[in-house]
Residue, then its C-alpha position, 0 to 999 in steps of 0.5 A: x948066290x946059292x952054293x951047295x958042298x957035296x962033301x960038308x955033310x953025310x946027305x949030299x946036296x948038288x948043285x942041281x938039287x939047289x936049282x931045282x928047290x929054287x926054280x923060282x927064284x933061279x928064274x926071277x934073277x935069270x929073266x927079272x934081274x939079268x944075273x948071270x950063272x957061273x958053273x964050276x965043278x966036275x965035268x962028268x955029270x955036272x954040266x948036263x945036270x945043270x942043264x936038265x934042271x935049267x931047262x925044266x925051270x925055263x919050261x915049268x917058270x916061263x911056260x917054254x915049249x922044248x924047242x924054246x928052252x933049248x934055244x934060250x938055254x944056247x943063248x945064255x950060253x952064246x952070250x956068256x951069261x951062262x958060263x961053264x968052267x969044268x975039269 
């Protein structure tokens, strides 16, 4: 589990920034150990944000062209692996 506080500190630290210092190990747990990624948080930038980074991870960690990011992306969304909670 990797967690990031906005508000804990004076440097804010988001989820993204997390998923972007982890690419790797994000990546092994979402390909290698079939986790699941469960987001919850605001809806005005959160989900998109979250989105760009797990794109760029599928491309950077798994050498996916755009069009195959974005189709695994669907995927894991179809599926329920990827589940978004947001208000």
């Amino acid at each position: 589990m990797i967690t990031a506080f906005s508000r804990d500190q004076q440097d804010k630290i988001y989820v993204q920034h997390k998923i972007k210092q982890e690419s790797k190990l994000c990546s092994e747990y979402i390909f290698d150990h079939n986790s699941y990624i469960i987001l919850v948080g605001s809806s005005k930038f959160l989900p998109k944000a979250i989105d760009k980074e797990l794109l760029e991870i599928f491309r950077k960690e798994k050498n996916m062209n755009e069009v195959e990011s974005l189709k695994t992306l669907n995927l894991l969304k179809r599926n329920k692996i990827y589940y978004v909670e947001t208000w």
